[in-house]
C-alpha positions in Angstrom: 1.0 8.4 19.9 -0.2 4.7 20.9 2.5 2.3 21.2 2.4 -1.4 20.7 3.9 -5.0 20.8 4.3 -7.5 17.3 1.6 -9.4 18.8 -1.9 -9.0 18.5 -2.6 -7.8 22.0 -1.9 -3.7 23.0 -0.2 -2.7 25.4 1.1 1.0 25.6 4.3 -0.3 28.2 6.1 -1.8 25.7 6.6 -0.8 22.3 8.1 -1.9 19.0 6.0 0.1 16.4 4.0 3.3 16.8 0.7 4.6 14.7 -0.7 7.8 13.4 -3.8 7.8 11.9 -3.4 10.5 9.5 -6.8 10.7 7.1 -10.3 9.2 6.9 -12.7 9.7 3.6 -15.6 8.1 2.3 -16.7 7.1 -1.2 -20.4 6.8 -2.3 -20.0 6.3 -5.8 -23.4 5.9 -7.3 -22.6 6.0 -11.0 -20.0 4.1 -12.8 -16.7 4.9 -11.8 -13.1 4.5 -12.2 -10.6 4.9 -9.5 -7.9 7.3 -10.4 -3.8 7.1 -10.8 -2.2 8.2 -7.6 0.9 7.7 -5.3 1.3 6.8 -1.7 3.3 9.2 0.4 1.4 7.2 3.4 0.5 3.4 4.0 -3.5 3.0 3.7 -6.4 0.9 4.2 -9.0 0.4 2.3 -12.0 -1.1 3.9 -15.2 -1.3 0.8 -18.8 -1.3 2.8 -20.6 -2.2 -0.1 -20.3 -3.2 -4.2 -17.0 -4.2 -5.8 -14.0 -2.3 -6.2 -11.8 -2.9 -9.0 -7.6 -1.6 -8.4 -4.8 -1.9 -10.0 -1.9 -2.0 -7.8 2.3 -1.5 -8.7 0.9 -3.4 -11.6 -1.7 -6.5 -10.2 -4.8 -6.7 -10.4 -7.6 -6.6 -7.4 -11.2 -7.0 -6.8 -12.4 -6.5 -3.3 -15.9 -7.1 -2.3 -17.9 -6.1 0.8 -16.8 -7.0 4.0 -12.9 -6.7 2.4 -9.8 -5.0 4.0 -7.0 -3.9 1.9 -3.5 -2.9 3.2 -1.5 -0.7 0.8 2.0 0.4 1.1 3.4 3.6 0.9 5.4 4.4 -2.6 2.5 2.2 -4.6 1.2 3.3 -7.1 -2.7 2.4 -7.3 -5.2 3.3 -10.3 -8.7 1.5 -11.3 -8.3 -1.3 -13.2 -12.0 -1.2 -14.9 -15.2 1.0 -14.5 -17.6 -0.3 -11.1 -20.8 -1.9 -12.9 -22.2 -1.6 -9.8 -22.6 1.8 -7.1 -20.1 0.8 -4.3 -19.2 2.2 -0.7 -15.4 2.2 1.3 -13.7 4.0 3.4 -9.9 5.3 3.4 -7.7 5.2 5.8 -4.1 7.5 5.7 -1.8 6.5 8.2 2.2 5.8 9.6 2.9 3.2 11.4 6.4 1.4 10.9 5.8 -2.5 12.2 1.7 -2.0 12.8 0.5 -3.8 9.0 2.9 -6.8 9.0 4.3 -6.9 5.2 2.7 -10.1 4.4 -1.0 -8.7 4.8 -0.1 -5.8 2.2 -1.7 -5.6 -1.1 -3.9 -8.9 0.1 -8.2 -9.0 0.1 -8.8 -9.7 4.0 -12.0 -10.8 5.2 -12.6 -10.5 8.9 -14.5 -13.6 10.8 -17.6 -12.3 12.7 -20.4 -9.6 11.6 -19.4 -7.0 9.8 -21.1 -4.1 12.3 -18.4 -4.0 14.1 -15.5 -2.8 11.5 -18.3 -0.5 10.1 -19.3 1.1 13.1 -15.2 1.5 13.7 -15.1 3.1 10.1 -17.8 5.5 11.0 -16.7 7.3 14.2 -13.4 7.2 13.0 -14.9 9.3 10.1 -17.3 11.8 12.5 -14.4 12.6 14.7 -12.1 13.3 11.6 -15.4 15.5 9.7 -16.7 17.1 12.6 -13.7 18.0 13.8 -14.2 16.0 17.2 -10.9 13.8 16.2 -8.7 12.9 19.4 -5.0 11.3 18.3 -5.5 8.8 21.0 -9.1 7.7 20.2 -8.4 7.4 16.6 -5.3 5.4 16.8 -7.1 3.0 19.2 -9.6 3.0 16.9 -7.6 1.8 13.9 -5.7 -0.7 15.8 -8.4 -2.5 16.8 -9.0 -2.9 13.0 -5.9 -4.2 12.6 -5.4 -6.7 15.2 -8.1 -8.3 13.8 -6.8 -8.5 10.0 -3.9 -10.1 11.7 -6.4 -12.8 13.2 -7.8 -13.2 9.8 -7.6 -17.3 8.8 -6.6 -16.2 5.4 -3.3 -14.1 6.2 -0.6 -16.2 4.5 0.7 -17.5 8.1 3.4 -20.2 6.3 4.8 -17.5 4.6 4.6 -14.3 6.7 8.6 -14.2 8.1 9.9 -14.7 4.7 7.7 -11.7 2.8 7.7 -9.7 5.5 11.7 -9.6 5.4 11.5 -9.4 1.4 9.1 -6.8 0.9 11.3 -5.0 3.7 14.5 -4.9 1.9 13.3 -3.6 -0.9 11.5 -1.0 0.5 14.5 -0.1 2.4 16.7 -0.3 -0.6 14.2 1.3 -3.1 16.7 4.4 -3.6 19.6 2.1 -4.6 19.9 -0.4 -7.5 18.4 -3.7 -6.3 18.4 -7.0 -8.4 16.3 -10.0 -7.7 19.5 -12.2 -7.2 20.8 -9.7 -5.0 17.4 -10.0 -3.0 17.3 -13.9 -2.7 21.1 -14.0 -1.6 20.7 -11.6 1.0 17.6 -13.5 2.2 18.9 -16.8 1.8 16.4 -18.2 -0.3 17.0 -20.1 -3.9 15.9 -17.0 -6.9 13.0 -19.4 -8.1 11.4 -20.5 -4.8 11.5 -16.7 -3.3 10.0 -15.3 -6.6 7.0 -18.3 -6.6 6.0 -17.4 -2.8 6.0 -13.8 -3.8 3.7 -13.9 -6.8 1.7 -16.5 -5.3 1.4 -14.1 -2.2 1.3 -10.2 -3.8 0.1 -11.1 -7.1 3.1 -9.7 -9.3 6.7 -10.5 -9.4 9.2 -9.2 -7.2 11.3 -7.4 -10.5 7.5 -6.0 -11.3 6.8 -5.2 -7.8 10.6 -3.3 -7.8 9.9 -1.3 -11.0 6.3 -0.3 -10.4 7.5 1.3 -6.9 10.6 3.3 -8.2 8.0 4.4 -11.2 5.8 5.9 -8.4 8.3 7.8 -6.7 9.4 8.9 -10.3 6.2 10.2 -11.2 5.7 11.8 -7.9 8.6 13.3 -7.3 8.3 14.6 -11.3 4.6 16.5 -10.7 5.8 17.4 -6.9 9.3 18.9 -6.6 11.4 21.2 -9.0 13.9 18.3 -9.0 15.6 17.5 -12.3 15.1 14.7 -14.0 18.9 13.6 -13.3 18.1 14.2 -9.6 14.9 12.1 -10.0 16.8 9.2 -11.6 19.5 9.4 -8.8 17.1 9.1 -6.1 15.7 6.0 -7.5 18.9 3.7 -7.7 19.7 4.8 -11.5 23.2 6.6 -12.3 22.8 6.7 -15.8 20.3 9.4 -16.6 19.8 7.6 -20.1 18.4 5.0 -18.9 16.4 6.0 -16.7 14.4 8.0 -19.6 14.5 4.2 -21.4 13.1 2.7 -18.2 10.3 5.5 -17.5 9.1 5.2 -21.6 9.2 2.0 -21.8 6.7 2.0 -19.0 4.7 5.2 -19.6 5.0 5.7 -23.4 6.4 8.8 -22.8 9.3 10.7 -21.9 10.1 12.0 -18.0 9.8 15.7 -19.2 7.0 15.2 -21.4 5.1 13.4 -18.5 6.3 16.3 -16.0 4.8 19.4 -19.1 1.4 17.3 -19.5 0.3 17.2 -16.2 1.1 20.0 -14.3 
């Protein structure tokens, strides 16, 4: 396990955050194609070598090009928002690393200064070593960081706004399993309700109530297709004590009920 600093320098001495590269794929979609509805156990990174990608994510809507980094979160929810009119190329990254991706570069198109040979040839060994079996934990982590230490170098990072989303996208992450309002969020922080919820859909794209809803529907579906848990255990786990509406929550978003979702896909 490689250890690190909050600054964009490593050292393995002293160490505030940790990574674990986890997965690495590759996509060569040559024919139109739509990127399916799944949930992140894991934070990811997408990093798209060629084309335009097209993602709907906890509800906003993305386009990254070539050349782009994208930081996803875990417990989001990401599908395809349209068809690719054109083949396109990326690689994914799975991995867990509390305090490695500061919040404020999540869910954010990231173009890194320079020639792009140098992520791609990253990308690429860190894809042989995972395929061909070759992977060392050390290598690959070092790998990946050096990614990211440039992302957080990037001169489009949101730098006048980084403390305060970083703190608001961690309390709701933290409080995602309890019930969470956007008042309560803005009074903890310290931040007037209307100034907080600008920066935030001027930085992520969706508002923070949106952001808040599409996450604990993620978890709902997941924990619906992946655990024998009832739905009344389901609805607990997400902040909700009334069972009832929860099942008014999840239809209003899915169209259906909790149970019907759970019999129709697995």
């Amino acid at each position: 396990m490689i250890h690190l600093t909050n600054s964009p320098t490593y050292d393995k001495q002293s160490a505030s955050g940790s990574l674990e590269v986890c997965d690495v794929t590759f996509t060569d979609a040559r024919d139109d194609r739509i990127y399916f509805e799944r949930f992140l156990s894991s934070d990811e990174m997408i990093y798209l070598r060629r084309g335009e990608l097209c993602l709907r994510v906890n509800g906003a809507s993305h386009t990254l090009r070539r050349g782009t980094f994208f930081f996803l979160r875990r417990f989001a929810t990401v599908s395809g928002e349209k068809l690719s009119e054109s083949p396109c190329e990326f690689y994914t990254v799975a991995y867990n690393g509390e305090g490695i991706v500061p919040s404020s570069l999540a869910f954010r198109e990231i173009t890194l200064t320079g020639s792009p040979l140098f992520a791609e040839e990253i990308m690429k060994r860190l894809l042989d070593a995972k395929r061909f079996g070759e992977a060392d934990e050390n290598e690959m982590n070092a790998l990946f960081l050096a990614l990211t230490l440039e992302a957080r170098r990037a001169p489009d990072s949101g730098v006048s706004v980084v403390p305060l989303m970083e703190r608001t996208i961690r309390m709701i992450d933290d409080n995602i399993h309890s019930i969470l309002t956007v008042d309560e969020v803005s009074e903890k922080l310290g931040y007037n309700r209307d100034y907080l919820s600008k920066q935030f859909l001027a930085c992520y794209g969706v508002t923070i109530k949106k952001y808040m809803d599409q996450k604990k529907l993620g978890i709902a579906k997941h924990l619906l297709l992946n655990s024998k848990m009832s739905v009344e255990q389901i609805a607990r786990s997400i902040g909700f004590d009334d069972t009832e509406h929860f099942c008014k929550f999840f239809r209003y978003h899915e169209k259906l009920s909790p149970n019907r979702y759970r019999k129709n896909n697995t």
